[in-house]
Every structure is written in C-alpha cells, then in structure tokens.
C-alpha positions, 0 to 999 in steps of 0.5 A: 876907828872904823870898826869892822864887827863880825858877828854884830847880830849875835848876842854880843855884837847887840851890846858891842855895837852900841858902846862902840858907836858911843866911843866915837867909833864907825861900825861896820856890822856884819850878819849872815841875812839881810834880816839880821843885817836890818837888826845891826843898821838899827844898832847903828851900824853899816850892815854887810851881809856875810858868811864868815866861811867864805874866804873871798867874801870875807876878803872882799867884804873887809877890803871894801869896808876899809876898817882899821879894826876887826872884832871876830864874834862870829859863834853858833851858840844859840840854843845850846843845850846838849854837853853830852855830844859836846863836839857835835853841839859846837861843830859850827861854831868850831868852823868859824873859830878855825877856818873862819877865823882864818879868813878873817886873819888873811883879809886883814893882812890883805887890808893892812889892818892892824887890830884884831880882837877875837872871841875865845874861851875861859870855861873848861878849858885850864888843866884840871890840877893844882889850884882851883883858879887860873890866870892866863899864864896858867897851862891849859887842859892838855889832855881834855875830855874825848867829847870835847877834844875838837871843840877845844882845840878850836878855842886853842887854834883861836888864841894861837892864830890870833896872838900869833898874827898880834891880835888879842884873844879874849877868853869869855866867861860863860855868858848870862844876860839873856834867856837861854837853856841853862836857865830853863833848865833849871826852872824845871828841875833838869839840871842836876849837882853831880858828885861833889859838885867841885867843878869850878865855873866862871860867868860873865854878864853880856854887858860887861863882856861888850864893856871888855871888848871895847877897852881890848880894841884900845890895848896893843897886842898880842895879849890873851884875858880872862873876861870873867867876873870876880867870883869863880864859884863850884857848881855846888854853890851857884847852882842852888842859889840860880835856883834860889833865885828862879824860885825854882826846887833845889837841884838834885844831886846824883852820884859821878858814876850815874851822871857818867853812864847817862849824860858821859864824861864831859857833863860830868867833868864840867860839874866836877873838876874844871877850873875856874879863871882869874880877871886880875889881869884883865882889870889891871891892864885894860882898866876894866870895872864890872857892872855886875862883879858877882853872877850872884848880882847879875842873876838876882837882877835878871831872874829875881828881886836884888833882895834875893843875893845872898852873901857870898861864900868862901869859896874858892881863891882870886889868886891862880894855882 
C-alpha cells in the first residue's frame, strides 16, 4: 500500500515508518518543518511538510500524495510533565485529535481512501468501578475528573469519529522508549505514591506499539484496541520498582488529601483509582507478539541491567471487570 503517515517525525512515526517500508509498504511522511521532514526522508520516506490544522493543506496534501492508507500520529506530547493543569498541557494535542482529525477524515473520503488508522488512548480514560482492568467493550469514564474533561472528550471524539467513518482507533499504553520526564522525575525523587497507590496504569514500549500499527493497517475496520502490554500494574507496584531500576531512592508516599490540595484531583486520581486495560483482543485478532510483554522487561532493558527484573506480582486479573 501507499501509506500516508501523519506524524512520521514524531516518536512513533520514527518506529512506524521503518517497519512499514520492511513490509513492502511506500510511505508518505508528513512533519511539520522541512528539518523534521529531512528526519523522515532519512527513514525512507517521502516527506511532506505539513500542519495537520490546515484543512485545505491536509486535503491537498492527501490528494496529491495518493495513498491507499492514512495513519493519524499527529499528538504534541513532547515534554509533558505537569498533570496538575492536565487540559492545559494537551491543549494542542487535543486540536489535532479533534479538529485535526477532522481534516484528515474529510481529505480521505475526498480521496477514496479506504483505511484509516488513528492514535488513541488507553490510560485513565475507563470508568473507575468494578474491576481493575478493562476491555475495549467495557464503558468509559463517564464522569472524569474537571482537569481532564476536554482532553478526554478528545481522546472520545477520536474513537467516535473514526470507527464512525470505518477506521481503527488504537488506544495506546503510556509510551516508554525513549528519555522523557516521568523518568527524570523519578531520578530525582519528585514522583510520589499517593494513598494506596491503587491507581492501575498500562505501558507499552515504542516498539511494540509501531509493531500494532502496522498489523491494524491490515485489519478491516471499524475496531477500537487496546496496545497495552501484558501487565496492568498499580502504581504501588511499578513505580518503586522504575525506581529500583534507575537506582534511583524509593518514592515517597503521601497522603490522598495532601496530594489533593497541592498537585489537585487529576494527579491524584491517576495514582489511585484508574483502570488499567486488557490486550486480549488485540493479540487475538491482529496476531499481535510483544517483544517486551512486561514494562518490568522493557524498564530493566532500557534503564538497567536485565538481571534487574524482578518476578512479577500478583497483582491485578488479565480478564476486564
């Protein structure tokens, strides 16, 4: 297929674009300045330079490119540290996951392009009773917290717009991979247990992700999945051992009521009563096999010697509700 990646600069359209070309695919990349748009041609890609908020651009953009997919990773996620303002930190990003992927939906069905595969997400978003992990027939979060309402709905509008149009929306993990400022903040002793430290969250390494992505182009829509790894885990549980690995100090624990009045309700109900969410389906129809099936494998791989995984805990279930 010609393949047609928005995003492909990003971190992980760096991963998309190589196994796509080892397909057998053609990729177009898109990046939003010609200097990212010289990373993607040294991917292998075509690069277009692109804002995914410019409707006739992005239309004229797909129509001359002429694919027969599009793979929406458009997000502004670098340098995200600050839950507290939660909307205010994904503002951008929730553009480009509501009005960007609107332009992106109407230069396909201008185009007559069939295959829509988009970037969604996992965490934090399933409604915070019954069990403590989830499948993609379970109900979200109907009432989430004020601080993260838009940036919820965003992730909503996603997963609406494009299964309603027969696309696939794939609803990540929380990436790992690469440096960034959960593990930095870790290093220096700045990332706290709060309460009971129950909140359940689900990871997924860059790679495996990319490796999804590529096997939801060849499913047939419209489908939602998980891309998660194989362990959900309470943040009691893999934060002390992130911080294990780092050699970092063991985190702190604070109570829920002073986590509340100085980092506010979305800090707090991250680290406490969030669900994690199940990769069952996702490993049953898209054939999918991780090469880190554990965040324990991949954090000890990245941040520390293998010898450093630990066995893992009992846990949480695999099974939703």
């Amino acid at each position: 297929m010609r393949v047609f990646v928005v995003g492909a600069s990003g971190v992980i359209g760096r991963r998309l674009v190589p196994r796509l070309i080892e397909r057998g695919h053609e990729v177009i990349g898109t990046a939003r300045s010609p200097g990212r748009a010289e990373d993607v041609r040294s991917l292998g890609a075509e690069p277009v330079v692109l804002d995914v908020l410019d409707a006739r651009g992005v239309r004229e953009a797909v129509t001359a490119a002429r694919p027969d997919a599009i793979v929406h990773e458009a997000t502004s996620l670098t340098g995200l540290s600050d839950f507290t303002n939660f909307d205010r930190s994904f503002a951008e990003t929730n553009l480009l996951r509501t009005e960007g992927t609107d332009n992106l939906l109407a230069a396909a069905r201008a185009a007559g392009v069939g295959t829509f595969v988009a970037q969604s997400n996992a965490n934090f978003r399933y409604a915070r009773e019954g069990g403590p992990v989830k499948s993609e027939d379970d109900p979200l979060d109907a009432n989430p917290v004020a601080a993260m309402r838009k940036s919820v709905a965003a992730m909503d509008y996603v997963d609406e717009a494009v299964t309603g149009a027969g696309g696939i929306a794939l609803r990540y993990g929380i990436f790992y991979g690469e440096p960034d400022g959960l593990v930095e903040a870790v290093r220096a002793h700045a990332f706290p247990i709060v309460g009971d430290g129950s909140g359940i969250w689900s990871w997924i390494h860059l790679d495996d992700a990319a490796a999804a992505t590529v096997l939801a182009l060849e499913h047939d829509g419209p489908a939602v999945f998980n891309i998660v790894d194989d362990e959900p885990a309470p943040t009691r549980v893999w934060l002390p051992e992130l911080a294990r690995i780092l050699g970092a100090e063991p985190p702190e624990h604070i109570p829920r009521e002073v986590a509340l009045e100085f980092a506010g309700e979305a800090p707090v109900v991250m680290g406490t009563e969030s669900r994690g969410a199940s990769n069952a389906k996702a490993r049953r129809e898209l054939g999918w096999e991780l090469r880190y099936p554990s965040w324990r494998q991949g954090f000890a791989d990245l941040y520390g010697e293998p010898a450093a995984i630990s066995a893992p805990a009992a846990v949480v279930a695999s099974s939703s509700r």
